[in-house]
N, C-alpha and C positions, 0 to 999 in steps of 0.2 A: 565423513566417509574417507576411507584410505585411497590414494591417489592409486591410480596403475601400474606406479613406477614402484608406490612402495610395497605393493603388493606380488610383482614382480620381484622384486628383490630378497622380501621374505621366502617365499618360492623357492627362488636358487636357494636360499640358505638354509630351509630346511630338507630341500634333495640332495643338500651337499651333505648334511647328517645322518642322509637313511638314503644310503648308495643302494640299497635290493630294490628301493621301488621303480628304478629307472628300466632294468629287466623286464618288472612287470609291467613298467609303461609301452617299452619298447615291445612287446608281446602282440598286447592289441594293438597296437600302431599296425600289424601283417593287418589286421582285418577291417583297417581305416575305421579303428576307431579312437580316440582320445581319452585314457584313463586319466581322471583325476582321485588320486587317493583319498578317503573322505580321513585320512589321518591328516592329509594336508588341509583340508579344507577347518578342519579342527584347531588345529595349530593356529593359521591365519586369522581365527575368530578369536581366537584367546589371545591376540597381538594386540587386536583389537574391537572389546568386547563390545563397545557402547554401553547400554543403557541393562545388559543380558547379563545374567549370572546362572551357575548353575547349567549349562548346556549339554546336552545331550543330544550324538549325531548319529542316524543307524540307518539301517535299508531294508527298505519292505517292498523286492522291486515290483514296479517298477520304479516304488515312491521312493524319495528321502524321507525321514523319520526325524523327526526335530523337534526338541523342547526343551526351553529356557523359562528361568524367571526373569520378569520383566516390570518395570513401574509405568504403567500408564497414568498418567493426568494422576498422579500421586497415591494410585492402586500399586499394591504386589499383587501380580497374577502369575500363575503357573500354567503353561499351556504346552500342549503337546497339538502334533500333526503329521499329516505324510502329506507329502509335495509333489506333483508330478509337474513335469515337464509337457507343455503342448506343442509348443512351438517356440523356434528362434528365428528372429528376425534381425540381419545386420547388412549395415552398407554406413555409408558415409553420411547419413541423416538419421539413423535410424539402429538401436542397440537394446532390441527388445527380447523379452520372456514374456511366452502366458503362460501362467502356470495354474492347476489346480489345488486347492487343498481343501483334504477331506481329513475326515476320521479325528477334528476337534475336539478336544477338551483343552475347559475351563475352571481354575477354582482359584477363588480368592483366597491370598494368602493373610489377608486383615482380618478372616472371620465369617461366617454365612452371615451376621448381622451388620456388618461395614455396607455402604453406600454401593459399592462393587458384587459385593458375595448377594443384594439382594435384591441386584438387576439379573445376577447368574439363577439364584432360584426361582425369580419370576418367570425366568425363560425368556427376556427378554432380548436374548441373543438365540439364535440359532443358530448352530453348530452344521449345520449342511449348505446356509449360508451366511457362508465367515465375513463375508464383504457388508454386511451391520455392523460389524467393530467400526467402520469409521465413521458410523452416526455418531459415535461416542468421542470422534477426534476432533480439535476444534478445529486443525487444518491439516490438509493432506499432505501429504509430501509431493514435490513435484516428477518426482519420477515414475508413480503409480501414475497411468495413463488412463487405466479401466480398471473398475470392480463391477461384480453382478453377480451374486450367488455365490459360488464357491470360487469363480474366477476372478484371477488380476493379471493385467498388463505390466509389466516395469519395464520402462524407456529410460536407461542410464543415462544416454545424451541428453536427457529432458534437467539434468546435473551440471550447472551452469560453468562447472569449473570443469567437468569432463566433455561439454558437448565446445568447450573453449581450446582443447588437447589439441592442436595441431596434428599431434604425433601420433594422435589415437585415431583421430578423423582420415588422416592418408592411410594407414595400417588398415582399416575397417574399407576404405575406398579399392585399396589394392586386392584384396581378400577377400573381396564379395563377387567377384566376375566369375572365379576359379573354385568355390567351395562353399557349399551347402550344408548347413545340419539338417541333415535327417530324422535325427531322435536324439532324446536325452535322458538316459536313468539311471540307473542306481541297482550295481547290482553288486551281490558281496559286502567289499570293503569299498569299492569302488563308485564312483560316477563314471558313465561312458559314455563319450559323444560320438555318434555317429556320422563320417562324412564324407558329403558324395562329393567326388571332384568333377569338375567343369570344364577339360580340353579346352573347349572352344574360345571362354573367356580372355586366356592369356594374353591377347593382344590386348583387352581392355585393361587389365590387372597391370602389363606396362604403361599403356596411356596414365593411366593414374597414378601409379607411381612416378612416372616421369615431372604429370604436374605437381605433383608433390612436393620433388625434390627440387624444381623451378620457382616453386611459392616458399621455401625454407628459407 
């Protein structure tokens, strides 16, 4: 996984090649909301693709639109999905997504006769619920917290080298008293977060920040 810093960094440097999108970010920013360009979010995956080829990013809003190939336990699969946003959850223990995905497909890229293509035509998975793919994983990842049906949890801090981040832990500590997402989706070319600010907070967003800079 790409640390926060190098993904930050990527960031600046491809805003710093596509100076229009700051416009458009600074746009929604009037209606407190956070556009993420899905041309960045494109970019960032191709820095670092993993184990995905082939990727394709779009918007069905309120879903994201996603599909890669990928080698599972020594399958090529090709799978497409739309993703929706439930909810975000952050503080300084705590850096989660639920998210939904629906409107699955599955096809073996070995063959309908390979060991993969004839669990796909037995129907052995069901495509409304995606959270059966990891009967077929021999371990989870640690940062999927929940699956059930079409829903998964991801808790990034559950990422032994990110919930270790110092930098990220004050940052998420200072920035949870003062600001709420609301929503998350996808609309255009865009992702747009929604958020509601917190007046009241501020004096805790200092306390924490304060210990922050006390424990550095």
């Amino acid at each position: 996984m790409s640390s926060p810093m190098h993904a930050l960094k990527s960031g600046v440097g491809y805003l710093a090649r596509n100076p229009l999108m700051l416009a458009q970010m600074a746009r929604h920013a009037v209606g407190m909301r956070l556009a993420v360009p899905l041309d960045l979010l494109r970019w960032l995956i191709a820095q670092r693709p993993g184990n995905m080829t082939d990727v394709v990013i779009g918007a069905d809003s309120p879903a994201l639109t996603f599909a890669a190939t990928v080698n599972m336990m020594g399958a090529r699969l090709r799978f497409s999905a739309g993703i929706t946003v439930d909810e975000v959850r952050l503080g300084p223990d705590e850096l989660a997504l639920a998210l939904r995905v629906g409107n699955l497909t599955l096809s073996s890229l070995d063959g309908p006769d390979s060991p993969m293509g004839q669990l796909l035509k037995a129907g052995a998975i069901d495509p409304k619920k995606p959270a059966n793919l990891l009967n077929f994983m021999p371990k989870r990842p640690p940062v999927l917290v929940e699956a059930q049906d079409d829903r998964f949890v991801i808790d990034l801090l559950k990422n032994k080298k990110l919930a270790e981040n110092r930098r990220l832990r004050a940052a998420l500590a200072t920035v949870q008293p003062i600001v709420s997402i609301r929503e998350v989706r996808a609309v255009g070319d865009n992702i747009l977060i929604g958020i509601d600010p917190r007046p009241t907070g501020v004096l805790s967003a200092i306390a924490a920040l304060v210990s922050a800079l006390r424990g550095a």
